[in-house]
MIGUTI-785013 format. One record per residue (C-alpha): residue number from 1; residue in one letter; x, y, z negated. Coordinates in Angstrom, 2 decimals, decimal comma, m for minus. Layout:
! MIGUTI-785013
   n res      c1      c2      c3
 NUM   A       X       Y       Z
...
! end
This chain:
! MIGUTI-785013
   n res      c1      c2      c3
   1   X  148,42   92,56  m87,82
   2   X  146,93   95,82  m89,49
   3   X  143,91   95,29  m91,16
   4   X  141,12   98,21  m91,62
   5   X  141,13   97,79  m95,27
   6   X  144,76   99,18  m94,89
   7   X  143,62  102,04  m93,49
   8   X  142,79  105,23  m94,19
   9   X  139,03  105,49  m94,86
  10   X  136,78  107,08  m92,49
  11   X  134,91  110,17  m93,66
  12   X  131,88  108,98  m91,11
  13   X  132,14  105,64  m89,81
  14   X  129,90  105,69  m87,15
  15   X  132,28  107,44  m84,93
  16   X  134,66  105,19  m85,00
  17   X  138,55  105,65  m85,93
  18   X  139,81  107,07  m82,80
  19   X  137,46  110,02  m83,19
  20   X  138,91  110,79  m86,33
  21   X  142,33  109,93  m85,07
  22   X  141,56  112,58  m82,14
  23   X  140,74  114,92  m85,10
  24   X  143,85  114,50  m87,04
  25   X  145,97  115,26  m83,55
  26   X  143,82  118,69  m82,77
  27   X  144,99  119,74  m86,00
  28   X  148,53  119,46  m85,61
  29   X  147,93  121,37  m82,21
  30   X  149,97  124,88  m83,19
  31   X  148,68  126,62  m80,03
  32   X  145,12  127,51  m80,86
  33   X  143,58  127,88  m77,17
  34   X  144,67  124,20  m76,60
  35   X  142,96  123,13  m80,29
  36   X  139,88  124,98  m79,24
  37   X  139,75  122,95  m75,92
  38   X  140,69  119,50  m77,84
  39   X  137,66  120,47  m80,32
  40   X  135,04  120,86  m76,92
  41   X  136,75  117,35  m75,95
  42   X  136,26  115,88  m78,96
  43   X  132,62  117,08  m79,59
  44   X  132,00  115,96  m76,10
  45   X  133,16  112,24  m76,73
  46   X  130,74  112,55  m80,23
  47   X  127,49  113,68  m78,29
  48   X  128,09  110,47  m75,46
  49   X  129,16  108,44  m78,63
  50   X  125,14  109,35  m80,13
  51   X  121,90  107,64  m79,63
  52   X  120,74  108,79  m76,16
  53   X  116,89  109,63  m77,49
  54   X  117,92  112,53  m78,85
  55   X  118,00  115,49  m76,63
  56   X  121,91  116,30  m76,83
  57   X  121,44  119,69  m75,44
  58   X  119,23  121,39  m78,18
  59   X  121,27  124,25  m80,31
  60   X  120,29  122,36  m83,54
  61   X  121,85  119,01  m82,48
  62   X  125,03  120,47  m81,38
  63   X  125,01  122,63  m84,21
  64   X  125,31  119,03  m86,07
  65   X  127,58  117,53  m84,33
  66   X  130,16  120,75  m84,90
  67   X  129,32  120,23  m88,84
  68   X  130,49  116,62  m88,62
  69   X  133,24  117,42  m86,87
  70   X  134,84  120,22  m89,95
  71   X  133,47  117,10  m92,30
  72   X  135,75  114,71  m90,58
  73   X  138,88  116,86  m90,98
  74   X  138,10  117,62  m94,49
  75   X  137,67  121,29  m93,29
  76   X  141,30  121,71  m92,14
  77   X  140,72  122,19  m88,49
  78   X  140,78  125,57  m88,01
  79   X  138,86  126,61  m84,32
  80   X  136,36  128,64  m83,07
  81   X  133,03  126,77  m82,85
  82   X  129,66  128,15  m81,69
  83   X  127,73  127,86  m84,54
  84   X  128,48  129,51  m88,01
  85   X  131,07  127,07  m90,36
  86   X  129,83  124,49  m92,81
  87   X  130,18  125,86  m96,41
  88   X  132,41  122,67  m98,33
  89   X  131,08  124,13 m101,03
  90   X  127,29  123,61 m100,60
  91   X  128,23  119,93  m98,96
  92   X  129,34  118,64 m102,23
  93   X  126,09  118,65 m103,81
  94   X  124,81  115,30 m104,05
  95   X  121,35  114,23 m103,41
  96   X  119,02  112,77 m105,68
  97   X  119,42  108,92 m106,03
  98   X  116,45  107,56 m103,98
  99   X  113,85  105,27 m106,41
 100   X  112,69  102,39 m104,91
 101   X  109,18  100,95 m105,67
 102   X  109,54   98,08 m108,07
 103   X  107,66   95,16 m105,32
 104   X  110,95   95,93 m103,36
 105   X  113,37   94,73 m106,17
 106   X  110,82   91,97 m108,23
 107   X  108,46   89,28 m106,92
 108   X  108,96   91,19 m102,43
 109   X  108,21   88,49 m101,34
 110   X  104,55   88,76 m102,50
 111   X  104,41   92,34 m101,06
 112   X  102,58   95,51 m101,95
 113   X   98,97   94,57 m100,89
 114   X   99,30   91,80 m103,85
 115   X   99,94   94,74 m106,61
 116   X   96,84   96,62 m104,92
 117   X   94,60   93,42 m104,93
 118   X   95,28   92,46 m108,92
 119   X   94,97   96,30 m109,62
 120   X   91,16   96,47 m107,99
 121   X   90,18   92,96 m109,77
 122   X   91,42   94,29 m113,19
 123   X   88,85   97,02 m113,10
 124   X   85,98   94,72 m111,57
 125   X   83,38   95,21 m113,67
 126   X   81,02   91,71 m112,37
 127   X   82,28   89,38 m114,11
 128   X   82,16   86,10 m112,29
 129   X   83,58   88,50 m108,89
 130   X   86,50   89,38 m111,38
 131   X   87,10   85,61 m111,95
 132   X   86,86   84,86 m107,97
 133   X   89,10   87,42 m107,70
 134   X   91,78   86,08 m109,70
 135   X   91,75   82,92 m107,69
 136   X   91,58   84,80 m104,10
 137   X   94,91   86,46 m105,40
 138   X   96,63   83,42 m106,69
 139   X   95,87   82,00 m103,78
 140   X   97,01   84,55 m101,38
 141   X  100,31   84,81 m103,71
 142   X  100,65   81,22 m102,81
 143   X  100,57   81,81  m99,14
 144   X  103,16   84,26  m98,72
 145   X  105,36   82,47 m101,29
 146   X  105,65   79,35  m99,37
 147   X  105,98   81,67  m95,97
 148   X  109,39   82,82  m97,73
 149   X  110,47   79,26  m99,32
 150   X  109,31   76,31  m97,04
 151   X  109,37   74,34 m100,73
 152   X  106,75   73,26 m102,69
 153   X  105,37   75,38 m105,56
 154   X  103,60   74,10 m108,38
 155   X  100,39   76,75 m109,18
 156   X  101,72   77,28 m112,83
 157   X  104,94   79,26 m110,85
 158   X  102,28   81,11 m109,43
 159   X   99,92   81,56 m112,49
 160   X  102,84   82,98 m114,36
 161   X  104,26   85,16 m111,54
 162   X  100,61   86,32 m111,64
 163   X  100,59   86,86 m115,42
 164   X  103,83   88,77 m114,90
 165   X  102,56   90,93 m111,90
 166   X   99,70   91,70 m113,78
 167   X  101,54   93,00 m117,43
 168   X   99,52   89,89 m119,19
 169   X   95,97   91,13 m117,83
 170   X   95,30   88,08 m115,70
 171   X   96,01   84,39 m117,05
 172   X   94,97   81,13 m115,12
 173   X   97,80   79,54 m116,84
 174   X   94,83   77,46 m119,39
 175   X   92,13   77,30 m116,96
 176   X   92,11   73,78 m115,45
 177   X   89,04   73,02 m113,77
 178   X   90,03   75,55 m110,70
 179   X   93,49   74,72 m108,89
 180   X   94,76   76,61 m105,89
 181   X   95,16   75,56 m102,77
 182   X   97,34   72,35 m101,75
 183   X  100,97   73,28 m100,39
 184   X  100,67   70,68  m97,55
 185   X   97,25   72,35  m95,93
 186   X   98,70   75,79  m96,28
 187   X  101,80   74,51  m94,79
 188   X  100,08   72,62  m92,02
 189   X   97,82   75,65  m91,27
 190   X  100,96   77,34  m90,59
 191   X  102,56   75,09  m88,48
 192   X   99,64   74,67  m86,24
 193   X   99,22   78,28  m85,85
 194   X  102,65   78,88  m84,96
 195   X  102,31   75,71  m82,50
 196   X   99,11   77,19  m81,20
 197   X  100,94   81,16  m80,49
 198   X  103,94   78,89  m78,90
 199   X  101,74   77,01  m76,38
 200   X  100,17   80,55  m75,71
 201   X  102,81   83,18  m75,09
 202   X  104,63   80,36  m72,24
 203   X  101,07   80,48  m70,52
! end
């Protein structure tokens, strides 16, 4: 048995390897009238191969799909196509490696909203709202951790996750007469919801 890893690599994998098989045969064609009509085949199989939303019959999209088609034999297939030739030149150049936000990589499964919420409270200028605020937050950061670990979670995971979130600016960590909300009525809450959308989507 041959395995894919023994391969040769695919230039673009979406198409598959016998596209880029039929690629490697048009280019051994010597007789250039039959490699032109093996390149219309080929492009033919790649545009029922695509997504059908796209409108396969617009000049740009074709245009594309004759680009990919020079990529995929490393610009040695030498026909006639309808649209000018990709420079191999100009596709070297790499693009920019794409930053993501930090909430994607740290704490996600708090979410964005949670950065925006302990931004607004640090600039609260009331006092006793600001300290409201805090809790609100720690408690909504409680919430959506226990919708992504079913365990329980003590609130000094979530004070210091807090702490961290917000660069030291917010600390509950001391404060003990306040506590967050239990993990069995947020948990509860959540299974009867998801009973109650259950019993109403087989009505």
């Amino acid at each position: 048995m041959e395995y894919n890893t023994n391969r040769f690599k695919l230039v673009i994998p979406e198409y598959g390897r016998n596209i880029h098989k039929m690629i490697d045969y048009a280019i051994q064609i010597k007789n250039r009238k039959k490699r032109n009509r093996c390149a219309w085949s080929i492009i033919k199989l790649m545009t029922s191969s695509t997504s059908p939303r796209f409108n396969k019959e617009i000049p740009y999209f074709q245009h594309k799909l004759w680009n990919q088609l020079f990529i995929m034999s490393k610009y040695q297939l030498d026909v006639d196509p309808p649209f000018p030739k990709p420079n191999p030149e100009k596709m070297k150049i790499k693009c920019k490696k794409v930053v993501y936000p930090e909430y994607i990589t740290n704490f996600r499964y708090y979410g964005k909203i949670i950065r925006n919420m302990i931004h607004v409270a640090i600039h609260c200028k009331n006092r006793q709202k600001k300290e409201g605020l805090f809790y609100a937050i720690a408690n909504t950061m409680k919430k959506n951790y226990l919708r992504w670990n079913k365990n329980i979670v003590e609130d000094d995971v979530i004070f210091q996750d807090l702490k961290e979130l917000s660069k030291g600016k917010i600390c509950l960590m001391n404060n003990t007469d306040n506590t967050l909300i239990q993990c069995s009525h947020i948990l509860f809450n959540s299974k009867r919801k998801k009973n109650y959308i259950n019993r109403k989507n087989k009505i």
